[in-house]
N, C-alpha and C positions, 0 to 999 in steps of 0.2 A: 190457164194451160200449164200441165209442170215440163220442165225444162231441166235438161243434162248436159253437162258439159265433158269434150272430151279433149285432157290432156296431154301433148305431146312434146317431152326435152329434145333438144337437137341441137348440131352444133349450126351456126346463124348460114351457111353457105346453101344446107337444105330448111330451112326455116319456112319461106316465100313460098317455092315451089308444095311443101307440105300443107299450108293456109292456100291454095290454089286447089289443092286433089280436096281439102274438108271442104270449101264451097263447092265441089261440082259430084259433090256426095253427101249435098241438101244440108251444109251447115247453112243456118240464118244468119250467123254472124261471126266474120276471125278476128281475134286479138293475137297480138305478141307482147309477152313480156318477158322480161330479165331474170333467168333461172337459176343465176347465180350472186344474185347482191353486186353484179357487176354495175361502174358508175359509165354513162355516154353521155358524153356530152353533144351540144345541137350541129344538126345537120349540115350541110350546104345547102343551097335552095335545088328543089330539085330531087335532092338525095335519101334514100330511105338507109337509114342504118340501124343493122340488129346487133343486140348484146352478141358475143361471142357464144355464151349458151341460152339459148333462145329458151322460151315454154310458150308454143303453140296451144290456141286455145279456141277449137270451134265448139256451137252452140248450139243444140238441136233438141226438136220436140221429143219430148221422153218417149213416145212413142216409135220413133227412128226406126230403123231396124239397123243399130250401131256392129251388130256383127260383118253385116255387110260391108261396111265402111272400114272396120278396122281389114278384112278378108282383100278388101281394094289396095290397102293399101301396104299390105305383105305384097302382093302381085307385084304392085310398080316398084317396090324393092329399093326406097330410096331410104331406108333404114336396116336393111336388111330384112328376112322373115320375122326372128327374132326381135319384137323391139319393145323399152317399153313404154305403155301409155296407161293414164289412169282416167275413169268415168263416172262421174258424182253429179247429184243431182243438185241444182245449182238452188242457192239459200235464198229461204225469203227474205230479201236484203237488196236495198237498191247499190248502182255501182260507188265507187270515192267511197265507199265507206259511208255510204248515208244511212247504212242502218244503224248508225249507233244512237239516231235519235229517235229510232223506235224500237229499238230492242233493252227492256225492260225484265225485273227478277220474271222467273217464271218457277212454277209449281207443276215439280212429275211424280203422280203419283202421295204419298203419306209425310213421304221423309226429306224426298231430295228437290233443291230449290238450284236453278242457273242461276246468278247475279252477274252482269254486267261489271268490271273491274273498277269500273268508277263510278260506281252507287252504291250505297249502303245496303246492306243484308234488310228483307223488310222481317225472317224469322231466324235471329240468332243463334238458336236451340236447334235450329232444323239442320241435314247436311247441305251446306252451301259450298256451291262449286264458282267459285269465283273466276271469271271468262272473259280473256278477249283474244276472240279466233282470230285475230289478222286478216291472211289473204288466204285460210283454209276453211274448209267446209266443218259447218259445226256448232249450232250458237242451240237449237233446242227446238228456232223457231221452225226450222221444217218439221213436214208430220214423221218423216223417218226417223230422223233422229230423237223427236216427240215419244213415238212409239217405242224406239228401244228404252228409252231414257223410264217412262211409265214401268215397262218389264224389269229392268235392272232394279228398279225401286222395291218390287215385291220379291229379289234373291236373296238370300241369304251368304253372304261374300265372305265369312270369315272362314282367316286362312285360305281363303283361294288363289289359284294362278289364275292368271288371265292371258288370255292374246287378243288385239284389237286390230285387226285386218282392214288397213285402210284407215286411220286411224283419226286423217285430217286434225282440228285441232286440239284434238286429245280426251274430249268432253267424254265417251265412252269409257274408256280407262282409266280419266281417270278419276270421274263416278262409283266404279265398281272400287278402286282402293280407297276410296273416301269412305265405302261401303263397308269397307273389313278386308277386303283383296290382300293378299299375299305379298304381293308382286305383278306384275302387267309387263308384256312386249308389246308397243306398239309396230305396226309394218305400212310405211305411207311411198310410192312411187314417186311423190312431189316431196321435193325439199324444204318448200317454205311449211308443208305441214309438219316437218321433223320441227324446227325452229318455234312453230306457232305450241306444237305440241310439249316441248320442253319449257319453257315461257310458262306456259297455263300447270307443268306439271309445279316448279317451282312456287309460281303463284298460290299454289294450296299446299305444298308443304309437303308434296307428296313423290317429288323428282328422283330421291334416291330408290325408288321402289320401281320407277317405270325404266324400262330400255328401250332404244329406238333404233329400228333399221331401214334401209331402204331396201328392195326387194334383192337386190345382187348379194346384200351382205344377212339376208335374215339366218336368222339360227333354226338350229333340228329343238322342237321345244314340244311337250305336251301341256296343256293346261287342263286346268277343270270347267271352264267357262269363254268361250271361244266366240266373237264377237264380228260380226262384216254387214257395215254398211254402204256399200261398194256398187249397186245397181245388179240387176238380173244379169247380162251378160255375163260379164266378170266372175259370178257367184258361179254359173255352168263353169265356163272356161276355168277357172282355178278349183274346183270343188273339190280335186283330191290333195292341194295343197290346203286349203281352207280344214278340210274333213281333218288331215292328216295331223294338227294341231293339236285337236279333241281326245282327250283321254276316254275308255271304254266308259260308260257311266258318265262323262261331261254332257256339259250343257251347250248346245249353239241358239245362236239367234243373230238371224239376218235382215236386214232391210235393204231400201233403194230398189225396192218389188213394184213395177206399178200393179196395179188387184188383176189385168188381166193374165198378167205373168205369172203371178204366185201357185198355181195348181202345176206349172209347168214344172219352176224352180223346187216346190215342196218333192213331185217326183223323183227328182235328182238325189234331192237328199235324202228321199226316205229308203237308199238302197243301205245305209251306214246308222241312221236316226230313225227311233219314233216320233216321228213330226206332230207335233200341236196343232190344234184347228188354228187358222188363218185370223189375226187381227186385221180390221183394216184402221184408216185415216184419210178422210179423203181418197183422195184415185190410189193413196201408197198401199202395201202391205210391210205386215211383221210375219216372218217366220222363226219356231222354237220348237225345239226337239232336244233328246237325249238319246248318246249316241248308245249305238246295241254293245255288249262287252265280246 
């Protein structure tokens, strides 16, 4: 069954009560963790204590209807209307990091290979994107990021700009500058993906070319190649800041589609794009288009 997660920073006072409205709005499962590298040390008995900035983290079948949820929770107004949260489809990867003992090189497409940061390249010659996502979404092994990773392998990236919407651990971006890219913005809501995503940029050599924001601080940027693996909702809900990126003639491609969504999503965007027929992967989709001048 594929599975999304939805997450939300807050300061630790609504934290509780936030993981309260995600379980009684069909999350299966809440987590809290520490949104800021902050250190806590152990409790009293008894006592539950949150980092001072929290990241709530509930669990739900990709199927959801996360609109909903997030709609409930503008209503109860314990963040204000305005607030923000990010929604990604959680990695084939068990939790503690146990995926590192199954996440192996992988092969996308002719040219481009993911490696694992502590394994040897098994094709030298080939472009190797050397990888360790942390605690951000992003390793190859899901079909989404599968999917774009295969398309990105047959562009042609030189001299291109890039934007990478949602950027998590950088793998997208920075793919495409591996590829011949120009330059790359990534844009991630979660902080640990800024940090996992600079990490991974320097690890390949390729840091001074990428820029990173979190949503409050992005910049007005057009690119020629404009990249969101962000999940269907998100993709509706931002699609004129997403669109607004794409230079006349650029390329998009999105994922985080489950296959019943993508005719919905392809609609959205074929008002700006000549949308591409539908790949899939499993239950996911890829969409691609070029956008009209």
């Amino acid at each position: 069954m594929p599975w999304i997660q939805l997450k939300i920073n807050t300061e630790k006072e609504h934290a509780e009560r936030i993981g309260e409205m995600l379980s009684a709005n069909g999350a299966q499962a809440v987590t809290f963790t520490d949104a800021k590298n902050d250190p806590i040390y152990e409790p009293k008995l008894g006592e539950v204590t949150l980092w001072p900035r929290t990241q709530v983290i509930g669990l739900y079948d990709a199927e959801h209807d996360m609109t909903k949820v997030i709609n409930n929770l503008r209503k109860a107004n314990v963040l204000g209307e305005e607030f923000h949260y990010k929604l990604d489809q959680l990695e084939d990867k068990d939790w503690e990091r146990e995926w590192m003992d199954n996440f192996h090189p992988m092969q996308f497409g002719e040219r481009l290979w993911i490696c694992p940061s502590w394994c040897d390249v098994p094709e030298p010659s080939a472009i190797n994107i050397m990888l360790d996502p942390g605690l951000a979404f992003g390793t190859g092994t899901h079909p989404t990021t599968s999917l774009c990773l295969k398309w990105l392998d047959g562009i042609d990236f030189t001299g291109k700009t890039v934007v990478d919407y949602g950027c998590g651990s950088g793998i997208l971006a920075i793919a495409a500058l591996l590829l011949g890219a120009k330059e790359a913005i990534g844009i991630d809501i979660d902080p640990q993906a800024l940090v996992a995503s600079q990490d991974n940029a320097e690890r390949n050599g390729v840091a001074d070319k990428l820029k990173l924001y979190l949503p409050d601080s992005q910049p007005e940027y057009k690119a020629d190649v404009v990249m969101a693996n962000i999940l269907a909702g998100p993709l509706g809900e931002l699609r004129h800041i997403i669109t607004g990126y794409c230079k006349p003639q650029g390329l998009i491609v999105m994922s985080g589609i489950l296959d019943t969504q993508a005719e919905h999503v392809s609609s959205l965007y074929s008002e700006d794009f000549k949308m591409d027929p539908v790949a899939l992967e499993s239950e996911w989709a890829r969409l691609t288009g070029v956008r009209f001048t």
